[in-house]
N, C-alpha and C positions, 0 to 999 in steps of 0.2 A: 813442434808445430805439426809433423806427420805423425804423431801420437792422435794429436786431436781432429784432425785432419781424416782419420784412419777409424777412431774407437766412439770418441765422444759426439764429434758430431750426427754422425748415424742415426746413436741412442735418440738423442735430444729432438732430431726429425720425427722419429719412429714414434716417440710420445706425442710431439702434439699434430700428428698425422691421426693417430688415433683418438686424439681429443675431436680433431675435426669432423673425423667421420661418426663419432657418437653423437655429436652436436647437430651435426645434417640430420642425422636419421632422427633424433628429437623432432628438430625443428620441422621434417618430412610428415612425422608424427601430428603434430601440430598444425600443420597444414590440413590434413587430411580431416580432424577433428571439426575443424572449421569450415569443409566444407559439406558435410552432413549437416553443420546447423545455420548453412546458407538460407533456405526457406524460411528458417526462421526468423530470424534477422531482417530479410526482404518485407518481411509482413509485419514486424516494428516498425522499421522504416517508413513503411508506405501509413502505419496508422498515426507516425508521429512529423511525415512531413511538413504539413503546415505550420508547426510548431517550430520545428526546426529550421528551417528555409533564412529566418535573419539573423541566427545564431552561427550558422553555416561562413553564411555569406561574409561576415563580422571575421570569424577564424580567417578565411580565405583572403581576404583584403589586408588582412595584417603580416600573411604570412610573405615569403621570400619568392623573388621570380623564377628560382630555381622549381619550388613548390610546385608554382601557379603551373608551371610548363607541365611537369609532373602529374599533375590532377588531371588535365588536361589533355595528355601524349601520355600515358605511363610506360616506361622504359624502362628494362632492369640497371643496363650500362647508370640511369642517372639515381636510379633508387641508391649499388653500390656506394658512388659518386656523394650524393646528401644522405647518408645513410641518420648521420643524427638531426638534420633538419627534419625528415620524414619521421621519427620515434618523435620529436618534439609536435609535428603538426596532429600526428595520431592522439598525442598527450591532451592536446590541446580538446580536442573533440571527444574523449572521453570526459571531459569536465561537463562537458553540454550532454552526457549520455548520450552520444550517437551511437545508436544499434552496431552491435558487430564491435566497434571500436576498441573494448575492454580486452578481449582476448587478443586482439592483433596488438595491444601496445603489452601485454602482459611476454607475449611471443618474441616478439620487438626485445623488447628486456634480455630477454635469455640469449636468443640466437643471433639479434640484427636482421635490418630488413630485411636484407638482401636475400636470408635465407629462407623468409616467407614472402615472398613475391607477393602469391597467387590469394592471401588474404589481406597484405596492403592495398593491392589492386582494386579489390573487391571491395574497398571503401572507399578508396579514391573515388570507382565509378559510379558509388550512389552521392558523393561528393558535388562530381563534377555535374550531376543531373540541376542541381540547384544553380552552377555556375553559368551554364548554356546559356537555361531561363533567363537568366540574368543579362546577360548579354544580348540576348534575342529583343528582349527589352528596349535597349538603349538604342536608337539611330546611330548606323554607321554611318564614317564621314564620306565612305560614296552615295549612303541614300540622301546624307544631307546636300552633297553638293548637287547632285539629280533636283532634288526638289529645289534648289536653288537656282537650276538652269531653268528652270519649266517655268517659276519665276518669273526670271529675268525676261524667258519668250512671250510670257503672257503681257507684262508689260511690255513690251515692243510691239506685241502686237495692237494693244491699247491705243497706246503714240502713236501708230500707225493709221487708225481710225484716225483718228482726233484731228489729225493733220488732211485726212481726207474729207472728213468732216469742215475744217477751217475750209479746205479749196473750196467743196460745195457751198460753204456759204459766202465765200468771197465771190463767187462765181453770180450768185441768186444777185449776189448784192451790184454786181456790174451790170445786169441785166435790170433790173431796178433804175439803175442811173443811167444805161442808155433809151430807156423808154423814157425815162422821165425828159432827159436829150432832146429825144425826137417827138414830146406833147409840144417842148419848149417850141423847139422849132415851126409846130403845126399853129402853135399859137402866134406868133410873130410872123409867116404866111397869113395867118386869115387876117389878121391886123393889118396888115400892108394893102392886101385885097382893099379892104374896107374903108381906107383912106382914099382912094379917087373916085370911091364913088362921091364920097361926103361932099368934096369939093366940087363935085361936077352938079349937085344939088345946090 
């Protein structure tokens, strides 16, 4: 046990410490590559957005909450974390040719995300530009309840009329029947008048 302990294990770090770090410097490599043909990519993207936008969206909907957070928030800690959900959503979007996408999942392949960050990222965020939209889109359930209060005030205030409204014309309407009242009564005065004369004739 202090043989292996002492001789073997050492070796055995020593190799894949040096796998590691050739594999960094690859995949560092590869980053780098990729971000000289940034501009280029950006000016696909923008010539093939409209095209893209429900194809996008369609990926995005099907993928995992993990994902969605992800496009969203990009984090290395969660890239690590879903390293094969994010290779599979890149997968995914290289099928619909998304600009950029080819070389980050070819990278992906090799190294894992983790070790290209800076050109997952870089899809993520023309990604997440279509998801915003999308969202921006939709009523949130505070504008809906806002306009649901405003609503509710306007009818109230409506009711509010209406009922002021009824007073005023229950009001017309007494005024009405106390005139009519007091004709009645000026009528039954002059009638009353009018009877001693009759008799006195």
């Amino acid at each position: 046990m202090g043989y292996w302990k002492s001789k073997v294990l050492p070796k055995i770090k020593k190799v894949f410490e040096k796998k590691d770090t050739k594999k960094s410097a690859a995949a560092a490599e590869a980053c780098k590559s990729f971000d000289e043909s940034k501009e280029h990519i950006t000016k696909e993207f923008e010539e093939k957005k409209t095209e893209l936008q429900p194809k996008v969206i369609e990926i995005y909907e099907a993928s995992s909450v993990e994902i969605k957070a992800l496009v969203k928030e990009p984090k290395e800690p969660g890239l690590k974390k879903h390293s094969v959900a994010v290779h599979k959503f890149i997968e995914e979007l290289v099928k619909i040719e998304f600009p950029g996408s080819k070389p980050v999942s070819e990278a992906s392949s090799k190294y894992g995300p983790a070790l290209i960050p800076g050109p997952v990222f870089f899809v993520f965020e023309k990604v997440s530009t279509f998801i915003v939209t999308e969202e921006k889109a939709e009523p949130t359930p505070e504008a809906a309840t806002t306009a649901t209060e405003e609503r509710e005030i306007v009818l109230e205030e409506e009711k509010k009329e209406e009922v002021v409204e009824k007073k005023e014309e229950e009001g017309k309407k007494e005024e009405v029947v106390e005139k009519i009242e007091e004709e009645k009564k000026e009528v039954v005065v002059e009638a009353e008048k009018a009877e001693p004369t009759a008799t006195t004739t």
